[in-house]
C-alpha positions as CSV (number, residue, x, y, z in Angstrom):
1,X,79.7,107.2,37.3
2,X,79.6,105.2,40.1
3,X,80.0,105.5,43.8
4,X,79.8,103.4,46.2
5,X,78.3,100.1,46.2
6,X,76.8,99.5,49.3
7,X,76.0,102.6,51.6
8,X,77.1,105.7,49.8
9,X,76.9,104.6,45.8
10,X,77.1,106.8,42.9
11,X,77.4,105.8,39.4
12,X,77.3,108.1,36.4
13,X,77.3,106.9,32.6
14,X,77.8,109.6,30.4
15,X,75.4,109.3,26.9
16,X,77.9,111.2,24.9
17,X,80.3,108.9,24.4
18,X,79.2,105.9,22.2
19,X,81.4,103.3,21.1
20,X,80.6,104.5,17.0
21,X,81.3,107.8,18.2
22,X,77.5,108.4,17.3
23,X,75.6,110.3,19.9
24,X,73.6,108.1,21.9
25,X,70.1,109.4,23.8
26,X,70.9,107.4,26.8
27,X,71.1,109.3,29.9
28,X,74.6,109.1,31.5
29,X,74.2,108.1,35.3
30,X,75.8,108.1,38.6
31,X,75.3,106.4,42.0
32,X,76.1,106.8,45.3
33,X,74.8,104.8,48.1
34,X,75.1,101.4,49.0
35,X,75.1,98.7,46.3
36,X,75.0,95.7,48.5
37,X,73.9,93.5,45.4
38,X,75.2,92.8,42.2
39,X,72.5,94.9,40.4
40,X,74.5,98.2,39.6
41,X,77.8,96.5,38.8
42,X,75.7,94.0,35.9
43,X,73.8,97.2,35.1
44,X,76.8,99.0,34.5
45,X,78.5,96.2,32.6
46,X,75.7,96.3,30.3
47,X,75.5,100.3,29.6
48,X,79.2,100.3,29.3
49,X,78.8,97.4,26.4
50,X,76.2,99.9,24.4
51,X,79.1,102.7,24.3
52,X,78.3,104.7,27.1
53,X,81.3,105.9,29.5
54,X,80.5,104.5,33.2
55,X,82.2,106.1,36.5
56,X,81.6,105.1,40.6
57,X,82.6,106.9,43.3
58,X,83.7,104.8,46.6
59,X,83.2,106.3,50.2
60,X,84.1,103.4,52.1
61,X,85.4,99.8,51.9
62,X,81.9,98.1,51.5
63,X,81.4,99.8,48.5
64,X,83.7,97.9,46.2
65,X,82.3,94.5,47.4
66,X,81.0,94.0,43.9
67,X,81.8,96.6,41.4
68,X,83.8,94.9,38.8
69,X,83.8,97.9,36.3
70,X,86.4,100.0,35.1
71,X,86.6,104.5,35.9
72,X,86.2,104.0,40.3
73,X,87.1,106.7,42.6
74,X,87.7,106.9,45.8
75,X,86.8,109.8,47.9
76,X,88.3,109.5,51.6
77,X,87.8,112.8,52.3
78,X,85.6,114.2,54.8
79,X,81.8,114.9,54.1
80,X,82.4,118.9,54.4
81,X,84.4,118.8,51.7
82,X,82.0,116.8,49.2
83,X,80.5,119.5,47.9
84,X,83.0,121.2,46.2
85,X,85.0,117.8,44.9
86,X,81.9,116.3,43.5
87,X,81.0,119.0,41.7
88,X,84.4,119.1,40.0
89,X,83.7,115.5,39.4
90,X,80.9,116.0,37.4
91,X,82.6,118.6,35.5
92,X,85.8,116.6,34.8
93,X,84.0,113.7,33.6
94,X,81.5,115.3,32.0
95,X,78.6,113.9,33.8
96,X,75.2,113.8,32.4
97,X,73.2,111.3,35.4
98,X,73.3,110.3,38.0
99,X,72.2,106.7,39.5
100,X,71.6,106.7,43.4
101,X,70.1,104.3,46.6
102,X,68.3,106.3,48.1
103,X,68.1,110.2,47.7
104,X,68.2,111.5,51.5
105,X,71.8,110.5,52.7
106,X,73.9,113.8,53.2
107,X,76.5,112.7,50.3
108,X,73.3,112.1,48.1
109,X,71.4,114.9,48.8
110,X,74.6,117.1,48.5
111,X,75.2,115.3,45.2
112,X,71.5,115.8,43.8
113,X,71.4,119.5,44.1
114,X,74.8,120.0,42.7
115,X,73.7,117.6,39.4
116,X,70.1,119.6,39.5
117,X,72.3,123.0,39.4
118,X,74.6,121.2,36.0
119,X,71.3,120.6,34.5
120,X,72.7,117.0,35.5
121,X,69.5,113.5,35.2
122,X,69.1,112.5,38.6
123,X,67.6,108.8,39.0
124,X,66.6,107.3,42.2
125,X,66.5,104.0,43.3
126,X,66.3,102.6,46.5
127,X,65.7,99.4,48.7
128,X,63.4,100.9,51.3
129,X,61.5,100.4,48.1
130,X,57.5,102.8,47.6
131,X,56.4,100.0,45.1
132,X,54.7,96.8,45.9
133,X,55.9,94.4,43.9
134,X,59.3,95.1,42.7
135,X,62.1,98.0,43.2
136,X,61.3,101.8,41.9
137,X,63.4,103.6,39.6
138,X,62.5,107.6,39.0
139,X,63.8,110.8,38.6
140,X,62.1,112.4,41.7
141,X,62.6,110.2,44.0
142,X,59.6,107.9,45.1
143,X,57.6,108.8,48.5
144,X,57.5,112.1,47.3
145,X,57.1,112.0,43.9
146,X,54.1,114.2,42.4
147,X,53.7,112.4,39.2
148,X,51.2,110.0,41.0
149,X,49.3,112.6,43.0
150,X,46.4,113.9,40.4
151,X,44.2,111.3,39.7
152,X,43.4,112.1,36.3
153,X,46.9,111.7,35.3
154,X,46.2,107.4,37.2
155,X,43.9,107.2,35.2
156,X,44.8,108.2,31.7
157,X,48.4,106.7,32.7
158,X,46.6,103.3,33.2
159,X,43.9,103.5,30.1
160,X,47.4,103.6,27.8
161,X,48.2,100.6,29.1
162,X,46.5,97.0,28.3
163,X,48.1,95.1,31.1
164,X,49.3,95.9,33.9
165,X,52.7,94.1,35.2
166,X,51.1,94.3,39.2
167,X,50.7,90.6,38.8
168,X,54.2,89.5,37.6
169,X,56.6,90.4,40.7
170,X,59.6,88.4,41.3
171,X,60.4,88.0,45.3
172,X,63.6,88.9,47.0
173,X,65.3,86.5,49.4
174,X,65.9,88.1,52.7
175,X,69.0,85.6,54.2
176,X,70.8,86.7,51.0
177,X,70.0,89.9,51.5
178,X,71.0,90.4,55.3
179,X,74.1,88.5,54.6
180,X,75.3,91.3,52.0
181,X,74.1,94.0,54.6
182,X,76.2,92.5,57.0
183,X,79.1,92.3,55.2
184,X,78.8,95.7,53.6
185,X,78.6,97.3,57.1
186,X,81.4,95.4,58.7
187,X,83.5,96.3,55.7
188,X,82.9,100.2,56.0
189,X,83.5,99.9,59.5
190,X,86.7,97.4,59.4
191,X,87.7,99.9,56.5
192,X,88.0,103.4,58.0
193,X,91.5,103.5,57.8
194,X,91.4,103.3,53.7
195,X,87.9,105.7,54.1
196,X,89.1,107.6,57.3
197,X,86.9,110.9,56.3
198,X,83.6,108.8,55.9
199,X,80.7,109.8,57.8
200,X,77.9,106.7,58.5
201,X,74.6,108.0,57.6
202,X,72.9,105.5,60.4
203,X,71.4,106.6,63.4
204,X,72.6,103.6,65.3
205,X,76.2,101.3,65.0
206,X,74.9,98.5,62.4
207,X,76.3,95.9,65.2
208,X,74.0,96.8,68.0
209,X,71.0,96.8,64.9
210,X,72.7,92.9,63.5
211,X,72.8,91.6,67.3
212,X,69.3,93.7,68.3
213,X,68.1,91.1,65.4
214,X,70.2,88.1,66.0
215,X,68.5,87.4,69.5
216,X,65.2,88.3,67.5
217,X,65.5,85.4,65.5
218,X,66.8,83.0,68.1
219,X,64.0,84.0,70.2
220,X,61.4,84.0,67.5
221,X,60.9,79.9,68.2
222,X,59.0,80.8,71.4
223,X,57.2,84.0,70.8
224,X,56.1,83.2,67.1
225,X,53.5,80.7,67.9
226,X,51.9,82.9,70.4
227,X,51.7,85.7,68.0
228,X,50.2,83.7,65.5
229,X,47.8,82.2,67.7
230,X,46.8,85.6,68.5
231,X,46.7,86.9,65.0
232,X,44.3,83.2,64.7
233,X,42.1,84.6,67.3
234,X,41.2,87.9,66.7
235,X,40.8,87.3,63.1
236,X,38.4,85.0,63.5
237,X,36.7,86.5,66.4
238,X,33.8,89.5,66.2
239,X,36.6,92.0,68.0
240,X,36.9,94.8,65.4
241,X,40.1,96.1,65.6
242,X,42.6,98.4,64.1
243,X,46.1,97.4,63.5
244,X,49.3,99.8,63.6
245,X,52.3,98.0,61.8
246,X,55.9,100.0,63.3
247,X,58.3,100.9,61.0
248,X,61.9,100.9,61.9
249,X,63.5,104.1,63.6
250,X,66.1,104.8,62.0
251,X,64.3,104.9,58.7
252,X,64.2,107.6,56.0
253,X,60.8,107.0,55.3
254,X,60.2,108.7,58.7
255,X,63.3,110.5,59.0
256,X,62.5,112.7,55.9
257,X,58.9,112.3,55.0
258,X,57.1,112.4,58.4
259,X,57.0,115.3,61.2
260,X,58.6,112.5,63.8
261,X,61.9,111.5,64.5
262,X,61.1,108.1,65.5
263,X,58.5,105.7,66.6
264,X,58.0,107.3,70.3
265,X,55.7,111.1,69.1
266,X,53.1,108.9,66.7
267,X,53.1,106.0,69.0
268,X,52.0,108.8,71.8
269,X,49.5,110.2,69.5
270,X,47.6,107.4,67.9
271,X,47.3,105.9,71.7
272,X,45.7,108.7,73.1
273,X,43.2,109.3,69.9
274,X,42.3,105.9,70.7
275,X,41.7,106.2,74.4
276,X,39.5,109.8,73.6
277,X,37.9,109.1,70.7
278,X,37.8,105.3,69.6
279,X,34.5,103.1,70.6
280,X,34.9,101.0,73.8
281,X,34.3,98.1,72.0
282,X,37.2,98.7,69.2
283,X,40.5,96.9,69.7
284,X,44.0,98.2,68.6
285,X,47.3,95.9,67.9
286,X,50.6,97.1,67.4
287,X,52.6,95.3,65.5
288,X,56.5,95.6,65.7
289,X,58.8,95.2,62.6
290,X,60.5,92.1,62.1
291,X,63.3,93.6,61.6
292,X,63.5,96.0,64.5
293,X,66.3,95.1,66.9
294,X,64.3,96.5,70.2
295,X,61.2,94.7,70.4
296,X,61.4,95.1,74.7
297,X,61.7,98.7,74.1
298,X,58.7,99.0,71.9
299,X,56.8,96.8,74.2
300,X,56.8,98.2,77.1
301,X,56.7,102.0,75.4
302,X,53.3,100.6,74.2
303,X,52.0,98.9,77.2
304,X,53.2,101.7,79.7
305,X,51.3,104.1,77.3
306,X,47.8,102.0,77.2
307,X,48.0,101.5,81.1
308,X,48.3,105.4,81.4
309,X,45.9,106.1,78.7
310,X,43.3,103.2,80.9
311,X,42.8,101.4,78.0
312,X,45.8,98.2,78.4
313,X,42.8,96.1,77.4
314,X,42.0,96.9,74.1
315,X,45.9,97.4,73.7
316,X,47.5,94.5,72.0
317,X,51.3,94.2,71.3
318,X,52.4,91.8,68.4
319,X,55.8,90.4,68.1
320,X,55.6,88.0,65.2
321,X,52.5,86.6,63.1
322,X,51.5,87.0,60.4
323,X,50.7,90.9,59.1
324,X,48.4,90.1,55.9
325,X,46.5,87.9,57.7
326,X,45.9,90.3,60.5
327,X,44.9,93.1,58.2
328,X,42.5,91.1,56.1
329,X,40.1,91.1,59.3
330,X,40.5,94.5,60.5
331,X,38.8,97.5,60.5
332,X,41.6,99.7,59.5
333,X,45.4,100.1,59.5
334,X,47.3,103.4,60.5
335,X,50.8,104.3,59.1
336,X,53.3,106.9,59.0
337,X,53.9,106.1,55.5
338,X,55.0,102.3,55.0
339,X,54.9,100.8,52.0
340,X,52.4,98.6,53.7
341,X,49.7,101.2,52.5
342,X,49.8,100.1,49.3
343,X,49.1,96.5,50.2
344,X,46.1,97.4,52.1
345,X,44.6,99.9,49.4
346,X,45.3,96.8,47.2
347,X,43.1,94.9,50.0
348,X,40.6,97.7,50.0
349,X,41.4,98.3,53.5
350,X,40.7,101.4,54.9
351,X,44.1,103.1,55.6
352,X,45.5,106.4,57.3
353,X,48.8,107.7,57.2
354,X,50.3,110.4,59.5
355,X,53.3,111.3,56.8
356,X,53.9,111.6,53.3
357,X,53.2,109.3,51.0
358,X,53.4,108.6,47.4
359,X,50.0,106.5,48.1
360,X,48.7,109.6,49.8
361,X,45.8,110.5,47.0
362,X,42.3,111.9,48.0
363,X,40.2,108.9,47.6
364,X,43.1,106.1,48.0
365,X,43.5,106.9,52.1
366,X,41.4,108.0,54.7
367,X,41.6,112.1,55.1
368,X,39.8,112.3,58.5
369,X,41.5,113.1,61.3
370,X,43.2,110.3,63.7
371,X,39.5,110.7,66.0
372,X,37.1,110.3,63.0
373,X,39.2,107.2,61.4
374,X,38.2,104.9,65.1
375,X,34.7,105.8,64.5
376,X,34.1,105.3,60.6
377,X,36.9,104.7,58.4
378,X,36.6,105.4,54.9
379,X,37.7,102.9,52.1
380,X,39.5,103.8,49.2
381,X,38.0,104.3,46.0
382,X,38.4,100.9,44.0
383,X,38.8,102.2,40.0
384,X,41.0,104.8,41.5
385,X,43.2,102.8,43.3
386,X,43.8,99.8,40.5
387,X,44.2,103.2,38.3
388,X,47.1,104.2,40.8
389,X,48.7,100.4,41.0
390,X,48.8,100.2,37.2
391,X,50.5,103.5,36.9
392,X,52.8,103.3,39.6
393,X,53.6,100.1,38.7
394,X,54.3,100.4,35.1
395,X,56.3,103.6,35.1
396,X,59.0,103.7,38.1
397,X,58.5,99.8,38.8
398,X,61.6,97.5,38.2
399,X,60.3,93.8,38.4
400,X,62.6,92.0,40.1
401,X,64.9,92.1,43.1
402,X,68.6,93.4,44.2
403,X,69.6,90.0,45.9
404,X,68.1,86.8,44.2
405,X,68.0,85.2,41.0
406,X,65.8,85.0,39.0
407,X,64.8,88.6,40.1
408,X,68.5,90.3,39.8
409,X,68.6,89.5,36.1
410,X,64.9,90.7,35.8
411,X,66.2,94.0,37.0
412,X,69.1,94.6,35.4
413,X,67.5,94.4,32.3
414,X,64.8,96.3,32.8
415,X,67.0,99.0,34.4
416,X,69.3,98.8,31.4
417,X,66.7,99.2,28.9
418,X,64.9,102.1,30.7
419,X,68.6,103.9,30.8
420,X,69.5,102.9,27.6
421,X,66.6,104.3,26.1
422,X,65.8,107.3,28.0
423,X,62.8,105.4,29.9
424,X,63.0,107.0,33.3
425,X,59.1,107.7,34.6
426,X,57.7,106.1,31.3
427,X,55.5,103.3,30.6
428,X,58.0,100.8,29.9
């Protein structure tokens, strides 16, 4: 089954019901969050063609952007009565998985604990993705995942495979990508009156976000030479320095898997370790998403604080430049829990996160407190962490992309074959 496309997506395929009438091993799936690329419609195409029964479920108007498969649904009702009409759902259909973006929306995570109570698969996806080189697909859900978290099991995951596919990721194209974001939002909004009981998971109205990052990108002409100057400079120079990438504040990652609600409580925090505990010679840059529609906010919450803390010196804000770059020179980088981590552990850069992770592995990041990390940083342990890339990697990694080709076919046939065959948190 499957819901909607783009925000709220749900698609179900049930394994029972194979075109020979033989019974098939292939878990039957259902989404429900937003499938804003092609990628669950082609994926359901191609399960449907191996016999399998597939089902969506549509909360809003953006959702049927692209699903061009048979057995949709519309739910219009209101969120406080999902509970008891997707369980019915399951039952009518005779669900036996379900497919989803992303496991924390309200309709997801209302969904997921009424499949887990009908002995029901759920499989996560999501675009916010935990994997660095492609998109994950697993049946816990990825930042929390335990599968990753003993390091024996890295390691005899990664000695039962000869290669690993770190190497072979296909890249994602972000214009086509924000233009189906766009669209999928302006749809669910334009669409109420078809959807008028849906409830918007987002924090903030998608147009304030689209125009926050529409004057971003007109004014990125003039402020992204001087923050790559900087990012020349400082690399280059003898300043050690610590970098502190933001994440977006209305994002999950934090939202769910972090003890802040936003950007403002660690911001606080890391500022005033910094100014108690850091050595007077160490520098720290904040560097704001490029996708964040309130870079003025952000910069003057992060100036205001280093001029109260006394140390607007050694303070630098960064709108713009290059991040990989910047990291290669520094001393360290602090996260909540960006996928970022995993690039620097890849970079064996010494890394400390302040939520949970999937990357968050004694011996991968740092486990000293926020005043010990200024002062000496500890690296990650290098057979561990190519133990935990290959793993992670070969066993909830889809290689490829939602948005562009070649990468949309690379996924869709990966995600059919792990489905098809019963794959889900397997080398594949």
């Amino acid at each position: 089954m499957i819901l909607p496309e783009s925000n709220q997506q749900t698609e179900i395929y049930n394994r029972h019901e194979h075109l020979n009438d033989e019974i098939c091993p292939t878990p039957a799936i259902s989404s429900f969050y937003k499938d804003q690329s092609r990628l669950f419609s082609v994926a359901g195409k191609k399960t449907e063609g191996q016999g399998h029964k597939v089902f969506k479920i549509n909360l809003n108007l953006g959702d049927q952007l692209h699903w061009k498969c048979t057995n949709t649904s519309n739910y219009r009702g209101k969120l406080e009565h999902w509970d008891n009409w997707i369980g019915q759902y399951y039952h009518d259909h005779q669900i036996t998985d379900i497919l989803l973006l992303g496991e924390q929306r309200e309709y997801h995570q209302i969904a997921i604990q009424k499949a887990r109570n009908e002995n029901i698969q759920v499989i996560v996806t999501d675009s916010a993705t935990c994997v660095p080189t492609g998109l994950p697909l697993s049946t816990t859900g990825c930042l929390l995942s335990p599968f990753f978290r003993n390091p024996r099991r890295n390691y005899g995951v990664s000695r039962s495979m000869p290669h690993s596919r770190y190497e072979k990721s296909v890249s994602g194209f972000f214009f086509n990508q924000a233009y189906w974001d766009v669209l999928y939002h302006f749809a669910a909004i334009l669409g109420w009156i078809f959807f008028p009981g849906y409830d918007n998971f987002r924090r903030h109205n998608p147009v304030q976000d689209y125009l926050g990052i529409l004057v971003r990108l007109i004014r990125r002409r003039w402020v992204e030479p001087k923050a790559s100057s900087f990012v020349e400079w400082i690399s280059a120079s003898d300043i050690r320095y610590f970098v502190y990438p933001l994440q977006l504040q209305h994002d999950y990652s934090i939202q769910a898997y972090s003890p802040y609600d936003g950007n403002d409580q660690p911001m606080e925090d890391i500022l005033r370790s910094f100014a108690h505990s850091s050595p007077k010679d160490v520098h720290l840059v904040v560097k704001i998403h490029p996708l964040d529609p309130n870079p003025f906010k952000w910069k003057r919450m992060v100036l205001s604080g280093a001029r109260r803390f006394h140390i607007a010196d050694r303070v630098h804000f960064l709108d713009g430049g290059n991040l990989q770059k910047l990291l290669y020179s520094a001393q360290g980088m602090i996260t909540i829990n960006s996928t970022t981590g995993i690039a620097t552990l890849q970079e064996g850069i010494a890394t400390k996160i302040l939520g949970s992770a999937i990357y968050d592995i004694e011996g991968l990041v740092s486990k000293q407190s926020l005043d010990e990390f200024w002062n000496d940083p500890t690296h990650p342990d290098i057979p561990l962490r190519d133990a935990f890339i290959k793993a992670l990697t070969d066993t909830v990694q889809l290689k490829g992309t939602y948005y562009q080709q070649p990468g949309l076919d690379n996924a869709v046939e990966e995600a059919a074959h792990r489905l098809l065959n019963n794959k889900i948190n397997q080398p594949y």
